[in-house]
C-alpha positions as CSV (number, residue, x, y, z in Angstrom):
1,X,205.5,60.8,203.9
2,X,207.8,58.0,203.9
3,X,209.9,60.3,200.8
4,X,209.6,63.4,202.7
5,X,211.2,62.3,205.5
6,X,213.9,60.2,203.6
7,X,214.7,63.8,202.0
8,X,215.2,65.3,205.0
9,X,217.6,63.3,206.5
10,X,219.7,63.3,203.2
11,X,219.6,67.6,203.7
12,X,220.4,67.2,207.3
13,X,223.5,64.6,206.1
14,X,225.0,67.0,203.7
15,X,224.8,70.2,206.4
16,X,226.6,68.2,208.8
17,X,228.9,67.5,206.3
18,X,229.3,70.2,205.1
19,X,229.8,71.6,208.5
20,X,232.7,69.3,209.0
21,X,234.7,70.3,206.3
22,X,233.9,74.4,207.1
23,X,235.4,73.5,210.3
24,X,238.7,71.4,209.2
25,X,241.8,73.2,209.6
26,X,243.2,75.1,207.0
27,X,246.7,76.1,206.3
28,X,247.5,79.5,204.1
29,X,250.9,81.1,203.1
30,X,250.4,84.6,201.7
31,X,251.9,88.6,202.1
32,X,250.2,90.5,205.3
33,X,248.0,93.6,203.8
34,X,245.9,96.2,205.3
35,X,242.3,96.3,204.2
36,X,240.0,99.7,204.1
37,X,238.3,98.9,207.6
38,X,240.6,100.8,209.9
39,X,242.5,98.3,212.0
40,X,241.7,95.1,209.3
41,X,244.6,93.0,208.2
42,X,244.3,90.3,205.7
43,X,246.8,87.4,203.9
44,X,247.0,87.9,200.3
45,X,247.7,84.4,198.9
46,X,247.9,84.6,195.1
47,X,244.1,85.9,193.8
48,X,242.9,84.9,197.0
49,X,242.3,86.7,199.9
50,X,241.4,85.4,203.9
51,X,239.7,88.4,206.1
52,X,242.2,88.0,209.4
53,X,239.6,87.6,211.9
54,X,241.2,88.1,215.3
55,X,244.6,90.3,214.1
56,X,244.7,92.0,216.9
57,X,246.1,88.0,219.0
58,X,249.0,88.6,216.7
59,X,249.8,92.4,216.3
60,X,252.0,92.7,219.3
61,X,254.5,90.2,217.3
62,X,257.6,92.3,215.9
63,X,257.1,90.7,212.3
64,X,253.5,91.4,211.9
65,X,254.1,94.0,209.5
66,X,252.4,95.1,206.2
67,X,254.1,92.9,203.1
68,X,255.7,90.3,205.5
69,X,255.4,86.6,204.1
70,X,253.5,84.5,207.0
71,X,252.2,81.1,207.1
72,X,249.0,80.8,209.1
73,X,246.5,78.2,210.3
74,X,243.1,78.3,210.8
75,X,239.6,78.0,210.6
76,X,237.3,79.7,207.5
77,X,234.1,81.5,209.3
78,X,231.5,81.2,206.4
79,X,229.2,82.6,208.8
80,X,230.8,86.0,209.5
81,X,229.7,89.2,207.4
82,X,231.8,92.1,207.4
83,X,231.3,95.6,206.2
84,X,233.7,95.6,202.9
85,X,233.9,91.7,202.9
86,X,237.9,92.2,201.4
87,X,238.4,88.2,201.6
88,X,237.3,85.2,203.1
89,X,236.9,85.6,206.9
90,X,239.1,83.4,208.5
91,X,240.4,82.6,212.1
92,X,244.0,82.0,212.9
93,X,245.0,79.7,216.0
94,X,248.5,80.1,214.7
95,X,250.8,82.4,212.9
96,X,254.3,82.7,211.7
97,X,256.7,84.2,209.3
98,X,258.0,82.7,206.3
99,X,261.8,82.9,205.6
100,X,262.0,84.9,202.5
101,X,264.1,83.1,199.4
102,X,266.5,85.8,197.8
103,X,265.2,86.0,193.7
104,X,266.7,88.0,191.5
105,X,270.3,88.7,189.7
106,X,271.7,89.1,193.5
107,X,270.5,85.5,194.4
108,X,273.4,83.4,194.8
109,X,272.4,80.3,192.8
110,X,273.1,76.4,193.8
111,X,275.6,76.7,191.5
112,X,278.0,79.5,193.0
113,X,277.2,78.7,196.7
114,X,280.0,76.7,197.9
115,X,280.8,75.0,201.3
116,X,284.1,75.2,202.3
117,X,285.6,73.9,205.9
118,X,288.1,76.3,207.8
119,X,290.2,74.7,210.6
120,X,291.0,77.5,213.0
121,X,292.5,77.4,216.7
122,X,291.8,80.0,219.8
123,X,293.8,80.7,222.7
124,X,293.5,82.4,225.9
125,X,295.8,83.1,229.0
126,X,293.7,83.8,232.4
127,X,295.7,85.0,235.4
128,X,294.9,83.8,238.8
129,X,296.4,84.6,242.2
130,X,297.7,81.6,243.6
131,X,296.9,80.2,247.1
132,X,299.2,77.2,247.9
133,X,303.1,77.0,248.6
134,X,305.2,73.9,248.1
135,X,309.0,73.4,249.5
136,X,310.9,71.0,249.2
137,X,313.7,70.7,251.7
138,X,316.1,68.2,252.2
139,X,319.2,67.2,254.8
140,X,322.0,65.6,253.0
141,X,324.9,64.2,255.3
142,X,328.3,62.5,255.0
143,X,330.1,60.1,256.7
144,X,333.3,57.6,256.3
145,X,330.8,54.9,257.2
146,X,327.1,54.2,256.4
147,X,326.1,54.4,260.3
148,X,327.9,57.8,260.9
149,X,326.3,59.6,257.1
150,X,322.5,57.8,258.5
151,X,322.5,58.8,262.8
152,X,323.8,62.5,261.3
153,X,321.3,62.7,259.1
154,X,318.4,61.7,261.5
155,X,319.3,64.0,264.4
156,X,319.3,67.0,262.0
157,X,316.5,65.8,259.9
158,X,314.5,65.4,263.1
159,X,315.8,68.7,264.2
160,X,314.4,70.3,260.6
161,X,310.9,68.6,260.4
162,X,310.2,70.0,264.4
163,X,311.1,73.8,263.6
164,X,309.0,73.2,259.8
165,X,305.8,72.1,262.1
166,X,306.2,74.9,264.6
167,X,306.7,77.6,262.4
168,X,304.1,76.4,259.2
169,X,301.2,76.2,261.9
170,X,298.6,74.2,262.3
171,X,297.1,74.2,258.4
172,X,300.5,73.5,256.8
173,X,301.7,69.7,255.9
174,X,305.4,68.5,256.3
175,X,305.7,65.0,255.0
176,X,308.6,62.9,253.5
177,X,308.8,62.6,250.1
178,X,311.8,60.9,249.9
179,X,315.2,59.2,251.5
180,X,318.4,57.7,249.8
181,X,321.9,56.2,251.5
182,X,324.3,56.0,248.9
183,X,328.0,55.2,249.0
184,X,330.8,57.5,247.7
185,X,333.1,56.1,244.8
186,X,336.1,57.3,243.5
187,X,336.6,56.5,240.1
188,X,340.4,55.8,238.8
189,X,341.7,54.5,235.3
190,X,342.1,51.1,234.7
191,X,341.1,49.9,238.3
192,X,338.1,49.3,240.2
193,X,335.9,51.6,242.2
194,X,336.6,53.0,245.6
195,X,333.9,53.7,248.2
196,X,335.0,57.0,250.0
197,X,332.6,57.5,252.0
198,X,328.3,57.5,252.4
199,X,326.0,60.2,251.6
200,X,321.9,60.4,253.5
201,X,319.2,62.5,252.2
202,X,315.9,63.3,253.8
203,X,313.8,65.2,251.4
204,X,310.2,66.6,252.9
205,X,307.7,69.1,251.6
206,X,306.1,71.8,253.1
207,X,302.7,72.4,252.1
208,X,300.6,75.6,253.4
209,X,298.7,78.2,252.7
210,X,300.2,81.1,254.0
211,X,302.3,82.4,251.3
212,X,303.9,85.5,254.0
213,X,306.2,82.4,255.2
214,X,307.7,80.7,252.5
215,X,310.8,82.8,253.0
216,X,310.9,83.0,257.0
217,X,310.3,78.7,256.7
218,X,313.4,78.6,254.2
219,X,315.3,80.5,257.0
220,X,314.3,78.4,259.7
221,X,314.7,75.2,257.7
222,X,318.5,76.2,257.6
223,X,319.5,77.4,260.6
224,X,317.8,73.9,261.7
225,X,320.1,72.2,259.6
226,X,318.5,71.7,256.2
227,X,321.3,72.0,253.3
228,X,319.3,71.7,250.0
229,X,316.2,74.0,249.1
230,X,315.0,71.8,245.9
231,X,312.6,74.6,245.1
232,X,309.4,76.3,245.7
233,X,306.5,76.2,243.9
234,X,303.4,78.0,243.5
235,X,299.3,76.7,242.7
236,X,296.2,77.2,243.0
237,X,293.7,75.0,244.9
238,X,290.6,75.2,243.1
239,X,291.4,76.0,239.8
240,X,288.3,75.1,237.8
241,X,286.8,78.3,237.5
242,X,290.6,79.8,236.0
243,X,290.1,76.7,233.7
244,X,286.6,77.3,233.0
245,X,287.5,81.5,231.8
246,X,290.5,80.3,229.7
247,X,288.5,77.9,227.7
248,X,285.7,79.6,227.4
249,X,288.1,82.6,225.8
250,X,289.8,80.1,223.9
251,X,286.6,78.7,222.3
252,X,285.1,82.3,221.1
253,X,288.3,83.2,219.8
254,X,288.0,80.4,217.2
255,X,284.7,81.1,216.4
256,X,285.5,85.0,216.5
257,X,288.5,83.9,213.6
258,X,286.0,81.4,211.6
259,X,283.3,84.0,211.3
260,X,285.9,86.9,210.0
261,X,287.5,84.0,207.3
262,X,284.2,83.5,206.3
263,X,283.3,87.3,205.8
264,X,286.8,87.5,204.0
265,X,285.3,84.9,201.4
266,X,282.4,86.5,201.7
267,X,279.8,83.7,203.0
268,X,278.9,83.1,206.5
269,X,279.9,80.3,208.7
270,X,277.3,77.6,208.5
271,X,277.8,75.5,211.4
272,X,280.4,74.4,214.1
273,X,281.7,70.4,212.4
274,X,284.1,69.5,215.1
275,X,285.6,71.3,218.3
276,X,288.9,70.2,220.1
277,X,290.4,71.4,223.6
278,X,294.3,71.3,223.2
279,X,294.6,71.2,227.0
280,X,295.6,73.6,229.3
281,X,298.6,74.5,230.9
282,X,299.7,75.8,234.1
283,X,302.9,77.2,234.7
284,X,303.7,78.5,237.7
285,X,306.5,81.1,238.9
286,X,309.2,78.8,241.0
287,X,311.9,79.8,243.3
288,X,314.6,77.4,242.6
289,X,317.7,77.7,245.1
290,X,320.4,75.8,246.4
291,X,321.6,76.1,250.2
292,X,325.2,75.1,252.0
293,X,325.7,75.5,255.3
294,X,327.2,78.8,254.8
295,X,324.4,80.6,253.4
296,X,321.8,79.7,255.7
297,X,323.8,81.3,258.5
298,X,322.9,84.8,256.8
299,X,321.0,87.0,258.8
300,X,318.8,88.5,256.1
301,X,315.3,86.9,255.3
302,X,315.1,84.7,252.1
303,X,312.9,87.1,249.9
304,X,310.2,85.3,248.1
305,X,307.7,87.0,245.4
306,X,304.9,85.4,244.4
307,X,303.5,86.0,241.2
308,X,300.0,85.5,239.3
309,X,299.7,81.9,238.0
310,X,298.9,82.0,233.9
311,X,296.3,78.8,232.8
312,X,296.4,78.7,229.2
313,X,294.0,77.1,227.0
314,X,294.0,76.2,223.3
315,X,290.9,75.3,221.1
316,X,291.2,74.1,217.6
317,X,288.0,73.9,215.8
318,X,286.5,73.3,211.9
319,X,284.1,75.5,210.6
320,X,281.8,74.6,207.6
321,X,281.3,78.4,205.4
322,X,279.1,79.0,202.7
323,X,280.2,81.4,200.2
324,X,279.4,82.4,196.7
325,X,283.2,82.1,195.4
């Protein structure tokens, strides 16, 4: 009895283990094939074959295809009996395609493939409208002495600044930038400098966002007594999103140039090694001008055209190619 029952248990040990390893998970690389059962698909994997249990989880998937190379994992139902019993039934959790190795004379061996690194550089010009006008105006004034050039110079400057408030409105920004008192000299051979006289400069800016009045403020600067229109220039507040465009241009233009090299050596660009922005530039149209007193008594309206601002971006990059040269 004793025997029996020691027999027994040694059976019931060996199912369970053999049970176990039925159910460890297997992993099987072989060529999708239809079998005879209509709608049956099976791995071909050298002289063996595994019965695809549950196909129909994985048919949906573009490369489940007839010949395709997959690698699958799964379980091996010893338990399942089919009609034609084509292969080993087995159950896939998980299914994918094997990158295919080129064989053959039109492989490329390790030999001939060569990696060779391409420096290349992209540019791009975006155009924005700009938004923002800067002037700079100034008030010079002369005088025998210091005192005369400097109470001149503040009447008219004072005269300049309230006309530039009233007529930018209430968004613009007139600040000084600047102010200088210099003396005169006239320079003679052989003896020392003479001091002639003193000149005063008051230099403000005129910020604003109203571009319609850049020529009506130069107008109005003059007739207040403003004699030197430093120049205008033009921007653009927020300019990331201009930046943003030209580099993003930039960058698939030097890709765009690696890729064709590579095609030219006939290989394919392998990967990006280093990328580097160049910076960007911004130049912006600019109305340069000087005033006397006798121009800004003309009637006629300063014209002023304002133009689209070009942000420029360069991107220099290497490129690592493969080719079979």
């Amino acid at each position: 009895m004793r025997r029996a029952l020691l027999i027994t248990a040694a059976i019931a040990f060996v199912l369970a283990t053999a049970s176990a390893l039925v159910a460890k998970e297997i992993t099987v690389q072989g060529r999708l094939q239809k079998t005879v059962e209509s709608g049956g698909w099976l791995i071909a994997s050298g002289k063996s074959r595994y019965l695809i249990l549950n196909a129909r989880n994985f048919q949906k998937e573009s490369w489940f295809k007839e010949s395709t190379e997959v690698e699958a994992v799964g379980n091996i139902k010893p338990d399942v009996v089919t009609t034609y019993m084509e292969g080993t039934p087995f159950e896939v959790t998980r299914m994918h395609p094997v990158e295919q190795k080129e064989t053959g004379a039109d492989a490329p061996s390790a030999e001939s493939r060569r990696l060779t690194r391409v420096m290349v550089a992209g540019d791009s010009i975006v155009q924005a409208q700009p938004d923002t006008a800067i002037l700079t105006i100034s008030v010079v004034t002369q005088g025998k002495r210091a005192i005369d050039a400097q109470q001149e110079n503040a009447s008219k400057s004072d005269a300049v600044v309230r006309v530039l408030k009233g007529a930018a409105g209430p968004g613009a920004e007139v600040k000084t930038i600047g102010y200088s008192l210099q003396p005169q000299r006239l320079y003679r051979e052989n003896q020392p400098p003479n001091i002639t006289g003193y000149e005063a400069r008051n230099s403000v800016t005129v910020t604003t966002n109203d571009l319609s009045k850049v020529g009506m403020l130069i107008d109005a600067a003059g007739q207040a007594g403003a004699n030197d229109v430093a120049g205008v220039s033009f921007k653009l507040k927020q300019d990331r999103p201009a930046r943003d465009q030209a580099l993003k241009e930039a960058t698939r233009e030097a890709v765009s140039k690696a890729q064709v090299i590579a095609q030219a050596l006939g290989g394919r660009v392998v990967r990006i090694v280093e990328v580097q922005e160049e910076g960007f530039e911004r130049p912006r149209p600019v109305y340069e001008s000087s005033f006397n007193a006798g121009l800004m008594k003309a009637q006629a309206q300063t014209p002023i055209e304002v133009g689209s601002l070009d942000i420029s971006s360069r991107v220099q990059l290497v490129a690592e190619v493969e080719t079979n040269l």
